[in-house]
matplotlib code that plots the C-alpha trace (Angstrom):
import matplotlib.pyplot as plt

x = [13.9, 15.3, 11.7, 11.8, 7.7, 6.7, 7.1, -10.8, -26.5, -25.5, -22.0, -23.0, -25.9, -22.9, -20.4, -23.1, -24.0, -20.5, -20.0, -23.8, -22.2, -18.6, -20.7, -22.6, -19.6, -20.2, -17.6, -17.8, -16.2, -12.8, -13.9, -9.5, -8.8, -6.9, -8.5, -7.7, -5.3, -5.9, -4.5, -1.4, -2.0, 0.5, 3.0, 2.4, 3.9, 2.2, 1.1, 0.1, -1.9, -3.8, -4.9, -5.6, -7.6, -9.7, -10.2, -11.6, -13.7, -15.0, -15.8, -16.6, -19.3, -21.3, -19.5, -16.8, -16.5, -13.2, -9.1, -5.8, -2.3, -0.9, 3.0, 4.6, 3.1, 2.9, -0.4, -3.6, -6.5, -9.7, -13.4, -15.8, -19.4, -19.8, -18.0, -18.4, -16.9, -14.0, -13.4, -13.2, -10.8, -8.3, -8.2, -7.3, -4.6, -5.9, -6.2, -10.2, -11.9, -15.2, -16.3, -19.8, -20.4, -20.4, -18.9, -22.7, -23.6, -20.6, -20.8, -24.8, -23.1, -20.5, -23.2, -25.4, -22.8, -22.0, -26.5, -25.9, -24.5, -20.6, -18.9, -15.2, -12.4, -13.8, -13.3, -14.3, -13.2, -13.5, -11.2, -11.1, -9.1, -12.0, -15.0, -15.9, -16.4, -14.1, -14.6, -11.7, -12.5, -9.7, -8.7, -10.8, -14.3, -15.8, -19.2, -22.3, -20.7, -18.5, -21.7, -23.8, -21.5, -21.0, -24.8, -24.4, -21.9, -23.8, -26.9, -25.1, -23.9, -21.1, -20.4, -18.8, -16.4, -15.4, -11.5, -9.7, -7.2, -4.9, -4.1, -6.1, -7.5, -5.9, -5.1, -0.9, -0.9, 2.4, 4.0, 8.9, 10.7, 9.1, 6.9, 6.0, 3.4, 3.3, 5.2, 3.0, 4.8, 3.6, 5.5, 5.1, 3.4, 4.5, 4.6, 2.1, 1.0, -2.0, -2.9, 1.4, 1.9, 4.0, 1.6, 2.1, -0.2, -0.5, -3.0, -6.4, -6.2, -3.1, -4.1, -7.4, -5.5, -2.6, -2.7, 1.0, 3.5, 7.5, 10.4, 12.0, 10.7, 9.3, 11.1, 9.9, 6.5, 7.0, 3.6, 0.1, -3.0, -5.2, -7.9, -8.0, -10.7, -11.1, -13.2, -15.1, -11.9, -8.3, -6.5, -5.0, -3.1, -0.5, 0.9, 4.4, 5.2, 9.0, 9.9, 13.5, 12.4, 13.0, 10.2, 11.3, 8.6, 10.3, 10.0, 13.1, 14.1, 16.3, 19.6, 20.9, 18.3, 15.4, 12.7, 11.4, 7.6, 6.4, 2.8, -0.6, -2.7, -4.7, -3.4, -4.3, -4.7, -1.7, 0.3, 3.8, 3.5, 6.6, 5.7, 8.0, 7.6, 9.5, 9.5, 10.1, 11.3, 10.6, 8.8, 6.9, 4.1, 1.3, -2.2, -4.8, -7.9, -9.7, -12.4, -11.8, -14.1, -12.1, -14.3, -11.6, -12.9, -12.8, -14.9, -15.4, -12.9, -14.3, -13.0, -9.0, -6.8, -5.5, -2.4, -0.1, 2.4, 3.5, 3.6, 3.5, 2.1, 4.3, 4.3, 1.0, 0.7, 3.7, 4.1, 2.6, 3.9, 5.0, 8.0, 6.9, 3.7, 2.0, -0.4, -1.8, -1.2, -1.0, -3.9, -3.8, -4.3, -3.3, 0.0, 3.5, 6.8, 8.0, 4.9, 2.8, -0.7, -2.6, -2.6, -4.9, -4.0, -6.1, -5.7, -3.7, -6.0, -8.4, -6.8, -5.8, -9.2, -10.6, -8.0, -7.6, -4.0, -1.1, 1.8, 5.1]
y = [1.5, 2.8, 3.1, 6.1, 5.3, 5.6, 6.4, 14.8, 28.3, 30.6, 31.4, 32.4, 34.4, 35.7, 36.4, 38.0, 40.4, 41.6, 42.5, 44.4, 46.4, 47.3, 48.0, 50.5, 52.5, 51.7, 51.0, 49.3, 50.1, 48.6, 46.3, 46.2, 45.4, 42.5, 39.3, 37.5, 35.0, 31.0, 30.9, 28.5, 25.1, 24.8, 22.7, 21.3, 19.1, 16.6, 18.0, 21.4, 19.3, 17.9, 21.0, 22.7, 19.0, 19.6, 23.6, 23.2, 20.4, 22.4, 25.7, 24.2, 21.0, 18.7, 20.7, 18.4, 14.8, 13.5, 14.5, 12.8, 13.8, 13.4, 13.0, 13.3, 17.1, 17.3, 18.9, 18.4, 17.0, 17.8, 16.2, 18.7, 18.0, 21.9, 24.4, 27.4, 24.8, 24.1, 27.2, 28.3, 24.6, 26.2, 29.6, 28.0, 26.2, 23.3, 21.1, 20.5, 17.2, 16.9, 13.4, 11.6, 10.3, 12.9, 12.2, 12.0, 8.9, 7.2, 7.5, 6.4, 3.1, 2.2, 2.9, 0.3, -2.0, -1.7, -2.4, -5.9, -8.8, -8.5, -10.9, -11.9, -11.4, -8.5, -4.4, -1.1, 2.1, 5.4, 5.9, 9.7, 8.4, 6.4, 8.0, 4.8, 2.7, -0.3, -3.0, -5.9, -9.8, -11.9, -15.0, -16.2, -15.2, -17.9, -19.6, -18.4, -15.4, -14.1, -14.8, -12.5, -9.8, -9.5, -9.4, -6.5, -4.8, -4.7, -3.5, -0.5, 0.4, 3.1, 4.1, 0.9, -1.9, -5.4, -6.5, -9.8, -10.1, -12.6, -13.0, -13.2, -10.1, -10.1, -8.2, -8.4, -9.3, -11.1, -6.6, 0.8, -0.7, -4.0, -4.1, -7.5, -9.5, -12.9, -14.4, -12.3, -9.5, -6.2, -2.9, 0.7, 3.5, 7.1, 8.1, 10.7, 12.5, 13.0, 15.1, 15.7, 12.1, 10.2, 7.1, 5.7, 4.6, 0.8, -1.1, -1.9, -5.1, -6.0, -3.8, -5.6, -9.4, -8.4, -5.3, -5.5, -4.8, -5.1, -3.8, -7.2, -11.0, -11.9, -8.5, -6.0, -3.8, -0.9, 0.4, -0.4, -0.3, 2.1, 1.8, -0.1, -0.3, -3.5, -4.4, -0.7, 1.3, -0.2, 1.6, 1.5, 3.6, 2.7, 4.4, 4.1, 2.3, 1.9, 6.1, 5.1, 4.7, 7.4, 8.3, 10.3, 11.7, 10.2, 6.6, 4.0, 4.2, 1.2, 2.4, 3.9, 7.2, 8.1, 10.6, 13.3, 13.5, 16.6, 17.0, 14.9, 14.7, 13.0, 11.9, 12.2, 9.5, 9.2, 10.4, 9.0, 7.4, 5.3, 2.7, 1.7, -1.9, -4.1, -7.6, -5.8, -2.6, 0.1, 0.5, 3.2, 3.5, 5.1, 5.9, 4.2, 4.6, 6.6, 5.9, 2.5, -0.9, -4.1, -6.9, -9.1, -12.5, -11.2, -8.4, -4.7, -1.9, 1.3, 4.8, 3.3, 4.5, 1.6, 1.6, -0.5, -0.7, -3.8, -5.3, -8.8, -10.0, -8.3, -4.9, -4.2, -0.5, 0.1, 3.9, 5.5, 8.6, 11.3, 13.3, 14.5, 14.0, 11.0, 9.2, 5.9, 3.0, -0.7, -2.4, -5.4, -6.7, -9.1, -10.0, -9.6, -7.6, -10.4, -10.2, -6.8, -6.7, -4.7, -2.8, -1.0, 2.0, 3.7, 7.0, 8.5, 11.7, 9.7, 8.0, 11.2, 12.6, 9.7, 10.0, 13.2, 13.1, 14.6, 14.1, 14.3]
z = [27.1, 23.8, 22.5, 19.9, 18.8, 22.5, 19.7, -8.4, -30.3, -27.9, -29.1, -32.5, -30.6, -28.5, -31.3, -33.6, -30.6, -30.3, -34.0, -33.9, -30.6, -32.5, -35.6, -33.9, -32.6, -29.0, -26.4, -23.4, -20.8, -19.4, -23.1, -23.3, -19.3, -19.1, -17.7, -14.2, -15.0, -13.9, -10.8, -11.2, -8.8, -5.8, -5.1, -1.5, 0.7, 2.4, 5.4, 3.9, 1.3, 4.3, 6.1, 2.9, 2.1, 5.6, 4.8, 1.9, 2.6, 5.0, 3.3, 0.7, 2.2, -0.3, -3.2, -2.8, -3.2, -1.4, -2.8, -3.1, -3.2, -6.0, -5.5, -8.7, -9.3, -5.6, -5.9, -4.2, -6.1, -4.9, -6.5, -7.5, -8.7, -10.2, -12.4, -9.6, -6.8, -9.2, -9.4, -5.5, -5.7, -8.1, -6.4, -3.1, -4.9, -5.9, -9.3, -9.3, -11.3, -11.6, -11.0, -10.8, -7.3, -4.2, -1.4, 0.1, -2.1, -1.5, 2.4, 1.6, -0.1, 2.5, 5.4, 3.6, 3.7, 6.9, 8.1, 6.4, 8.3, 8.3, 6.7, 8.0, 5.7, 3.9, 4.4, 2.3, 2.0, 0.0, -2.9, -4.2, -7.1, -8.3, -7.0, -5.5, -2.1, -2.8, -1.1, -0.9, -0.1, 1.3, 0.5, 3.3, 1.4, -1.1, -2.0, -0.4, 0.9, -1.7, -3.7, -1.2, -1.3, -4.7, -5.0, -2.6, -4.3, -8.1, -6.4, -5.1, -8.6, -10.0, -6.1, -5.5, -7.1, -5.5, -5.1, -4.1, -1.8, -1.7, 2.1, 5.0, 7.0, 10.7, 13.6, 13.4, 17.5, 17.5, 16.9, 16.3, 19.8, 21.1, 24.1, 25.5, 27.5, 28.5, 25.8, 23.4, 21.5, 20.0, 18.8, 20.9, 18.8, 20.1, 23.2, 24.7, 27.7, 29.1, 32.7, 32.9, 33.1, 30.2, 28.6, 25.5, 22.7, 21.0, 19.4, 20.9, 20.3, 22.4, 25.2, 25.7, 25.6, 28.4, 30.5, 32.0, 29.4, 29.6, 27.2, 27.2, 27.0, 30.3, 32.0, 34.7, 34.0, 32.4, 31.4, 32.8, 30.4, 31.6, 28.4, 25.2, 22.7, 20.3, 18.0, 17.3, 17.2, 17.8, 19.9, 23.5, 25.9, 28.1, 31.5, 32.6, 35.6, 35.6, 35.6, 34.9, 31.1, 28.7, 26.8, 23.7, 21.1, 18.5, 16.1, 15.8, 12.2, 13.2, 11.3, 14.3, 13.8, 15.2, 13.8, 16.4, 16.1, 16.7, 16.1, 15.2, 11.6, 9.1, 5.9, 2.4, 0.0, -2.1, 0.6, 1.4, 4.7, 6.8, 9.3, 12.2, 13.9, 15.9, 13.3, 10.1, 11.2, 8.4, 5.5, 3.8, 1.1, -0.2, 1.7, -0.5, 1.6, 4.3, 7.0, 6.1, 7.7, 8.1, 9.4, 11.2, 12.7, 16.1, 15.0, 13.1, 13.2, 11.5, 11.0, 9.4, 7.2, 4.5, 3.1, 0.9, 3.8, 4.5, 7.8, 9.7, 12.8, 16.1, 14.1, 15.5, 18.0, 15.7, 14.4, 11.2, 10.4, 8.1, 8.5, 12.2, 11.8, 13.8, 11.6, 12.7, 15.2, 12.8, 13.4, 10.7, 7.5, 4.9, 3.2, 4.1, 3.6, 1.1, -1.5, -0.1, 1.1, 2.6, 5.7, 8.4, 10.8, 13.7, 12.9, 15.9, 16.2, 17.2, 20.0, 21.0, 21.3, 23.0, 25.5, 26.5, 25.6, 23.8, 21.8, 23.6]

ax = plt.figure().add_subplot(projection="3d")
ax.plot(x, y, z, "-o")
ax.set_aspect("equal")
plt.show()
């Protein structure tokens, strides 16, 4: 199988202080030492925005309220609530902002949404950019219960906003290479291994509606499910059967390349993300959200990233990544690659922790 994916007074007190000390003749020591310069913000790439994201999120705890990557500067932006924690920001390398909302509240406001009765159609997420939870409404959401949510949403205040969506909030279970299952179709995500044995990873949701899966329509097995998780998480993991198929660690770019993937990692908002699946092939974007909630009809997915990737129904398992770094496994969304939408990924690090496995 050519599957690449299996693969934010007291001056003029101070200034008449200084003339009394000059007036009196008296020096101070070191008084004409120059002063530390501002350190000068770095320009990172993607993935070294990322780690420097989680090390400083870290160190650094409650004094920080979320960050984005902002691709024009190429600089990391990180949301301070203090002077003294912008500071430490800015000599890590770092462009601080001071913003309103810690990160604290706004985890306080999506965990209260998430203790109300879910309501299909609808999902929320953190945005640094904003210092807010936003939570989007499909097309799907009217009357009573668009009325009941934004109820919801005013009560929470500055920590949260309320967006429309156009489309319609779904898992994309008809979809880089295709892997099949009685007559239903879904795309391969990267391949792994886990106790020396190759496996490969794919959405939750196909791997809990077939467990034999073929490279061709209505072909032989070539990979058994051995666990999937849907609703909860979305994610699945799939052993090879059929030994005779190569397994590379690398995505189908579908122009004749591939892209070797290499390692694991979260993304930052803001960061430039490609996604590889077998109905519309590739496309790339920009992350928008993390530790997303989309409440599907079939149930609640937590812990996502959301994109503005587009993608359609048989791109699902299908490969988000970054250079080659593995990202996220498509789980759904709204929209399409003709007028946009929005899109939900499992982040791959998680899979692999739940697993046991590896990338390779």
């Amino acid at each position: 199988m050519k599957h690449r994916q299996i693969t934010r007074r007291r001056t003029a007190l101070a200034a008449a202080g200084a003339a009394a000390v000059l007036a009196a003749g008296v020096l101070l020591p070191h008084a004409n030492a120059a002063q530390p310069s501002t350190p000068t913000p770095k320009a990172l790439a993607p993935a070294a925005a990322a780690q420097l994201a989680g090390d400083l999120t870290s160190r650094l705890g409650e004094g920080t309220a979320g960050s984005y990557y902002d691709t024009k500067t190429q600089q990391l932006i990180v949301n301070v609530l203090s002077t003294d924690t912008g500071q430490k920001v800015q000599e890590a390398g770092a462009v601080p902002r001071t913003v309103r909302n810690s990160l604290a509240e706004l985890h306080t406001s999506a965990k209260t949404l998430g203790a109300q009765p879910r309501i299909p159609g609808t999902s929320w997420s953190i945005d640094p950019r904003t210092d807010q939870v936003v939570v989007t409404a499909d097309s799907t959401v009217k009357g009573a219960q668009l009325d009941r949510l934004t109820t919801a949403v005013k009560t929470l205040g500055t920590t949260t906003r309320l967006q429309r969506s156009a489309g319609r909030f779904t898992p994309f279970v008809a979809g880089g290479d295709a892997i099949f299952a009685n007559g239903a179709r879904c795309s391969l995500g990267f391949n792994v291994v886990k106790d020396g044995q190759p496996y490969f990873l794919t959405a939750g949701h196909c791997g809990v509606a077939f467990k034999s899966w073929s490279d061709s329509s209505g072909g032989k097995e070539i990979g058994s499910v051995e666990a999937a998780t849907f609703p909860g998480h979305d994610f699945a993991l799939v052993k090879y059967t059929d030994t005779s198929v190569a397994h590379p660690s690398s995505v189908d770019l579908y122009n004749g390349n591939t892209q070797t993937i290499t390692q694991a990692g979260d993304p930052t908002v803001g960061q430039v993300v490609q996604r590889s699946g077998s109905t519309t092939q590739v496309h790339d974007g920009t992350v928008t959200g993390l530790d997303a909630t989309v409440n599907y009809q079939e149930g609640s997915v937590t812990g996502l990233i959301q994109t503005n990737v587009c993608a359609e129904p048989g791109d699902s398992g299908g490969a988000l990544f970054s250079g080659d770094t593995a990202v996220g496994l498509t789980s759904g969304g709204s929209g399409n690659c003709t007028n946009g939408g929005e899109t939900f990924f499992q982040p791959v690090t998680a899979a692999l922790t739940a697993f046991g496995a590896q990338i390779g």
